[in-house]
C-alpha positions in Angstrom: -21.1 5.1 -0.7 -23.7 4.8 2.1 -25.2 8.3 3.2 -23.5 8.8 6.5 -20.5 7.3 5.8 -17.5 9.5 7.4 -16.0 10.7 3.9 -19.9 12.2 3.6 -19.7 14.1 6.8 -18.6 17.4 7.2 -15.3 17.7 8.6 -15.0 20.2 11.4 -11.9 22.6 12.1 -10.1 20.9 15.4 -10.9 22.8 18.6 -7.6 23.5 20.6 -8.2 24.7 24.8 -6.6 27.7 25.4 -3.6 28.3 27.3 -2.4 30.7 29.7 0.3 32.0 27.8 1.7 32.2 24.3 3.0 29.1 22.6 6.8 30.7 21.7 6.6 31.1 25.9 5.1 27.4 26.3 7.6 25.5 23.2 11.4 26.2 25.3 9.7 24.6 28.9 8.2 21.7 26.5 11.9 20.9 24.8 13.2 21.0 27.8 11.0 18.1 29.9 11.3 16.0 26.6 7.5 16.8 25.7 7.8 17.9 22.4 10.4 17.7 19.9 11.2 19.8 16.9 10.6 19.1 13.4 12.2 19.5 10.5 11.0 22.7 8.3 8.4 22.3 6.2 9.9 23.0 2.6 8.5 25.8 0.9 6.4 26.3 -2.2 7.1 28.0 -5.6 3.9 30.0 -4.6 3.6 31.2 -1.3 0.5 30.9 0.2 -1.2 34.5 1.6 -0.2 33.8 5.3 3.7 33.3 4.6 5.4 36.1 6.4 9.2 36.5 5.4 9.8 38.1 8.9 8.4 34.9 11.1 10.8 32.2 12.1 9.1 29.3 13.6 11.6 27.4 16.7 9.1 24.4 16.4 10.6 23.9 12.5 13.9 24.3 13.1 14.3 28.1 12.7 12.2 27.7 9.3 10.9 31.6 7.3 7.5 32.6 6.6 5.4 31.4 10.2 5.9 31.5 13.9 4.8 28.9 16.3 1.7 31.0 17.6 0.2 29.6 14.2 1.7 26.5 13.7 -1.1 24.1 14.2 1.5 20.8 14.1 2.3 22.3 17.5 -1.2 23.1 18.8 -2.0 19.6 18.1 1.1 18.6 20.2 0.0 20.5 23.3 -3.7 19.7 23.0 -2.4 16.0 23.2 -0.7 17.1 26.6 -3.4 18.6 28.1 -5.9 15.7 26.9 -4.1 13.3 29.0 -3.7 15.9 31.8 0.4 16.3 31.2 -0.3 20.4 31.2 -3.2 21.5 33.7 -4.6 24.3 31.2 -8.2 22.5 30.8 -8.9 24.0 33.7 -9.0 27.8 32.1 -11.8 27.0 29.4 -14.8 27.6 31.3 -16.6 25.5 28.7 -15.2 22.1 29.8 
C-alpha cells in the first residue's frame, strides 16, 4: 500500500452542526414534510453493548429498546444532509461556519 493512501489515514469522528432544538422535537416535523423516513430496528446483540438503555425507545427505529434518537447517529447523518444542502437553516447557529 502507498503511504497516504486513504485506508492509511486516520479516520476522524463525523462533525454534525448543531441544532436549535432536540432531535425527538426535530424527527415528528421531518416525517411529516417527507424528509426523513423511519427505519427498521436495528436487531439486537446477544451482548449488549455499555450504552444500551432498556428504558430508551428510539421513534427513528420503529419504537426499537435500548437508544433514543438524541444518540442515534443514522439520524444525525440524516439531518446534517438537510442542512448541507440548506433544506433546514440551522448552519447558521454554529458560529464556527
Amino acid at each position: 500500500m502507498v503511504k497516504g493512501h486513504p485506508q492509511h489515514q486516520a479516520h476522524k469522528a463525523p462533525q454534525y452542526d448543531l441544532i436549535p432544538m432536540k432531535y425527538a422535537e426535530l424527527l415528528p416535523a421531518l416525517l411529516r414534510e417527507n424528509l426523513v423516513k423511519t427505519r427498521p430496528p436495528p436487531s439486537i446483540p446477544k451482548k449488549l453493548p455499555a450504552h444500551w438503555r432498556p428504558d430508551h425507545f428510539c421513534a427513528f427505529h420503529h419504537g426499537a429498546q435500548g437508544h433514543d434518537v438524541e444518540n442515534r447517529f443514522s439520524l444525525k447523518i440524516e439531518v446534517q444532509k438537510l442542512i448541507d444542502v440548506d433544506v433546514l437553516p440551522f448552519k447558521r447557529l454554529n458560529p464556527s461556519v
